[in-house]
C-alpha positions in Angstrom: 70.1 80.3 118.8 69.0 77.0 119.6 72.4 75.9 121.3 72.1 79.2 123.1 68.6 78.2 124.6 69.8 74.9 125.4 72.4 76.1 127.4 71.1 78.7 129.2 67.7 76.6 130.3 70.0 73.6 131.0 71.7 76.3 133.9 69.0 78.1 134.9 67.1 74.8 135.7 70.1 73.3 137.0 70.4 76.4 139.6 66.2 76.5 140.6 67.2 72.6 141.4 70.1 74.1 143.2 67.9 76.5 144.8 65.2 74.5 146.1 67.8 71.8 147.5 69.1 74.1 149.9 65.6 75.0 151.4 65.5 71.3 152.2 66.0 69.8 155.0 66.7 66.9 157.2 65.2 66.7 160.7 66.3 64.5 163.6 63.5 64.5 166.2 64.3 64.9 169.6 62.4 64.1 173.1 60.4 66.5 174.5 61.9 69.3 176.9 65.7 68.4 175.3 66.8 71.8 175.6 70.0 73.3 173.2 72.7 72.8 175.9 72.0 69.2 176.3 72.2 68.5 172.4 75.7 70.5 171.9 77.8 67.5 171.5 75.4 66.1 168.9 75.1 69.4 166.9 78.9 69.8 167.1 79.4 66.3 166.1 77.0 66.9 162.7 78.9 69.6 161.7 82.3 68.1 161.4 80.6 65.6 158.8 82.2 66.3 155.5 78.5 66.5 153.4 77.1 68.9 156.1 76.3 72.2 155.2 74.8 73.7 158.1 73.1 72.8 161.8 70.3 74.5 163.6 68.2 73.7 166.8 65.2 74.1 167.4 63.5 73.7 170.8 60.1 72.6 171.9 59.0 76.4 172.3 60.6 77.5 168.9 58.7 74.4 167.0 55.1 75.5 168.7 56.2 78.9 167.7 57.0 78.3 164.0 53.6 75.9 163.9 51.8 78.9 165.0 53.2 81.0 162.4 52.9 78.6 159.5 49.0 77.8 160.1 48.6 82.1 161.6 45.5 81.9 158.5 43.7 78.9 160.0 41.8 80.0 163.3 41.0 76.2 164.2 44.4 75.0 164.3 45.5 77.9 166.5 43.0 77.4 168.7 44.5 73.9 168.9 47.8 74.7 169.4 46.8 77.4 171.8 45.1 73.9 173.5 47.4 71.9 173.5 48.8 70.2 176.5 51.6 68.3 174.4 54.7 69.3 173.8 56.0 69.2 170.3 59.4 67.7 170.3 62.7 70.1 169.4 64.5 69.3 166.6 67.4 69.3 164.7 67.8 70.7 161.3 70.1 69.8 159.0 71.1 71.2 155.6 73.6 68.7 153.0 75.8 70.0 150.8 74.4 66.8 148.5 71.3 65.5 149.4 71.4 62.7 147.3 74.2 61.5 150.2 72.4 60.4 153.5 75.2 57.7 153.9 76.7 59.7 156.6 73.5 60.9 158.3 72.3 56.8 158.8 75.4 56.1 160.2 75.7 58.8 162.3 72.0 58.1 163.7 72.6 54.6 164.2 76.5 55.2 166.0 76.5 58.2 167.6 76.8 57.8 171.5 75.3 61.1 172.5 72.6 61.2 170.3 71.1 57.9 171.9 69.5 59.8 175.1 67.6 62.4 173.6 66.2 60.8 170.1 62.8 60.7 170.0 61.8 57.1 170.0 58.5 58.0 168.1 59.6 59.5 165.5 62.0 58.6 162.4 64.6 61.3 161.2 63.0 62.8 158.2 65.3 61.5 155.7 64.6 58.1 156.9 61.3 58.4 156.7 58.4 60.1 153.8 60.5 63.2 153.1 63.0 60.6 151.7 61.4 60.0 148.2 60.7 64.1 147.6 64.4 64.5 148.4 65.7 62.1 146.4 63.3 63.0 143.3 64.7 67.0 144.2 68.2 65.4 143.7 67.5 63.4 140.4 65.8 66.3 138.8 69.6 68.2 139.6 71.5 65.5 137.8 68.7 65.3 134.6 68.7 69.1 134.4 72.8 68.5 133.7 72.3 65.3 131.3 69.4 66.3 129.1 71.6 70.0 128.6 74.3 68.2 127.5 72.8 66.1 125.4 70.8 69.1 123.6 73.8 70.9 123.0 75.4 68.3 121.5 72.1 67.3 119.3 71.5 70.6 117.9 75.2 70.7 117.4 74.9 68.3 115.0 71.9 69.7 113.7 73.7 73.0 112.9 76.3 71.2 111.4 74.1 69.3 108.7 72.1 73.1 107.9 75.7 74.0 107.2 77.2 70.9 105.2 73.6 70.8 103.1 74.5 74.5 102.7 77.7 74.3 101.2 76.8 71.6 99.4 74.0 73.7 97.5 76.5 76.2 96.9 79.1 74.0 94.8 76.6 72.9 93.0 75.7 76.1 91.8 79.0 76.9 90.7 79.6 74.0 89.3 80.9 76.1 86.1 82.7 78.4 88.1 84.4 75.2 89.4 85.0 73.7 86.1 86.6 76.7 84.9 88.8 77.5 87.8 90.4 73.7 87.1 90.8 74.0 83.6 93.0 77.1 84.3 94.5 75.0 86.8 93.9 76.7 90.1 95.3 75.1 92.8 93.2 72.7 95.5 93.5 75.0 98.2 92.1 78.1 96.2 89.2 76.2 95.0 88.0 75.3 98.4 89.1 78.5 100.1 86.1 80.4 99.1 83.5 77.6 100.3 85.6 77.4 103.9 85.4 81.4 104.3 81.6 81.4 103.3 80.9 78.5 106.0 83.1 80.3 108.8 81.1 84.0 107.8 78.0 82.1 108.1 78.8 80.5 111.6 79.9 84.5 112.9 77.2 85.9 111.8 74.8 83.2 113.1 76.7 83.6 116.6 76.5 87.3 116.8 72.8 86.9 115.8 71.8 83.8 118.2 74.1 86.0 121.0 72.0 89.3 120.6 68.7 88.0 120.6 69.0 85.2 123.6 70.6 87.4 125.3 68.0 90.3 125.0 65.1 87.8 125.2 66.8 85.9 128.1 67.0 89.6 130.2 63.8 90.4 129.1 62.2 87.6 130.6 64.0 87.4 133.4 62.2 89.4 136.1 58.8 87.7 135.2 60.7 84.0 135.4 61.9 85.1 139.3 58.2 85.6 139.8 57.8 82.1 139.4 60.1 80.9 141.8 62.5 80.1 138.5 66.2 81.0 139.5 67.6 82.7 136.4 69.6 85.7 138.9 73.3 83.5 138.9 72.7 83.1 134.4 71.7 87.0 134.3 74.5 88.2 136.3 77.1 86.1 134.9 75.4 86.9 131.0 75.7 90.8 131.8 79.1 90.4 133.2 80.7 88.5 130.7 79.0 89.6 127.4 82.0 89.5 125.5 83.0 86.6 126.9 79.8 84.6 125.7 80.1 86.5 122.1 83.2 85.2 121.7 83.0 81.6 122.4 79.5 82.1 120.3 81.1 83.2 117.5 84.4 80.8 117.9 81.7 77.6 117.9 80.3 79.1 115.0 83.4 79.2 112.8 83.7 75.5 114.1 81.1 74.2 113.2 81.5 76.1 109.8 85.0 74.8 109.0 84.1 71.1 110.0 80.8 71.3 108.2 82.6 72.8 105.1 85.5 70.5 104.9 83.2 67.4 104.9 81.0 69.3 102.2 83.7 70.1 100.1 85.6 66.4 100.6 82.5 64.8 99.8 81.0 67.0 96.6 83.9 68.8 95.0 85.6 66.8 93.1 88.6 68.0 92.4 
């Protein structure tokens, strides 16, 4: 169950990390008045860069528009914008496939011919400037989210493993006579340690099945109320309902595994033979 967990959180925080990535983006600020026609080449350019994932413009009159409608609760600032005599400068918006990679972005910034007339010379693109350190920290809690899953998995792998070994273990020991006698009559190796490889392999099936039904049903459960909170668990729940017996499966096949390997070190180690 707790390899289950450990899985399923590692995805479902690796896809919210996903999820908020692709609601960020970068800005290059333009001059003022630079209308869409004018900054064609430049968007067309962007979008034949391999890490670009999509390109949108926004004009002076969209940005005092969108301004408006992001501060519509606050009556001061739309006075003020209602006020203003300044334009606000159009941009444009740019969405990375990575956003870790702003290699190509700089380069382009710094090189690109028909860009040089209508950046604005006041402001820094965005992802040369404070946004940098909040994208960055977006894109380091993505590769964490993949690391620290992976190296749960594998801990309470190893975990499971020793509940198993100490398991078997207990169990030779109390049929230690059982043991004895089975040698005397001079049972084979293999018959001897059958029984203590079968136990450990119906123990790991029945854990998985177990573990399965109850993350599964918990996982659901919870799943609704999770989305509530901006947590993306949609991708996990789909692909958990879709393939059930799929996920039972390799549940109950890294059960028996864990079962034989535990068993055949148990039984190595303290049946002497």
């Amino acid at each position: 169950l707790i390899i289950f967990a450990t899985v399923i959180a590692s995805n479902v925080l690796a896809d919210s990390v996903a999820e908020l990535s692709k609601k960020v983006d970068m800005s290059i600020y333009l001059r003022t008045g630079t209308t869409e026609q004018q900054a064609k080449p430049v968007i067309h350019a962007l979008r034949q860069l391999s890490n670009v994932e999509d390109v949108t413009f926004i004009s002076s009159e969209q940005a005092r528009a969108q301004n408006a409608q992001n501060n519509k609760t606050d009556q001061d600032v739309l006075e003020a914008i209602s006020q203003a005599t300044n334009k606000l400068p159009a941009v444009i918006r740019i969405n990375l496939k990575n956003i870790n990679d702003t290699t190509q972005l700089d380069g382009f910034v710094k090189e690109n011919k028909e860009l040089k007339p209508i950046i604005s010379p006041n402001r820094a693109p965005s992802f040369a400037g404070s946004r940098r350190n909040a994208i960055e920290n977006i894109g380091r809690w993505a590769n964490f989210a993949q690391r620290a899953g992976l190296a749960a998995s594998i801990l309470f792998v190893v975990i499971s493993s020793l509940i198993v070994f100490n398991t078997i273990r207990m169990a030779i020991f109390n049929r230690k006579d059982e043991i004895e006698m089975m040698k005397l009559i001079g049972a084979e190796k293999s018959f001897i340690r059958g029984p203590f490889l079968v136990e450990a392999v119906v123990y790991g099936c029945i854990a998985a099945v177990l573990a399965t039904t109850i993350g599964v049903s918990l996982f659901v459960a919870a799943s609704e109320k999770l989305q509530s909170y901006g947590i993306a668990t949609a991708n996990t729940t789909n692909a958990l309902t879709m393939y059930l017996g799929v996920v039972l499966l390799v549940m109950i096949g890294l059960g028996a595994l864990i079962g034989v390997i535990s068993s055949a070190l148990a039984t190595r180690r303290y049946l002497k033979i």
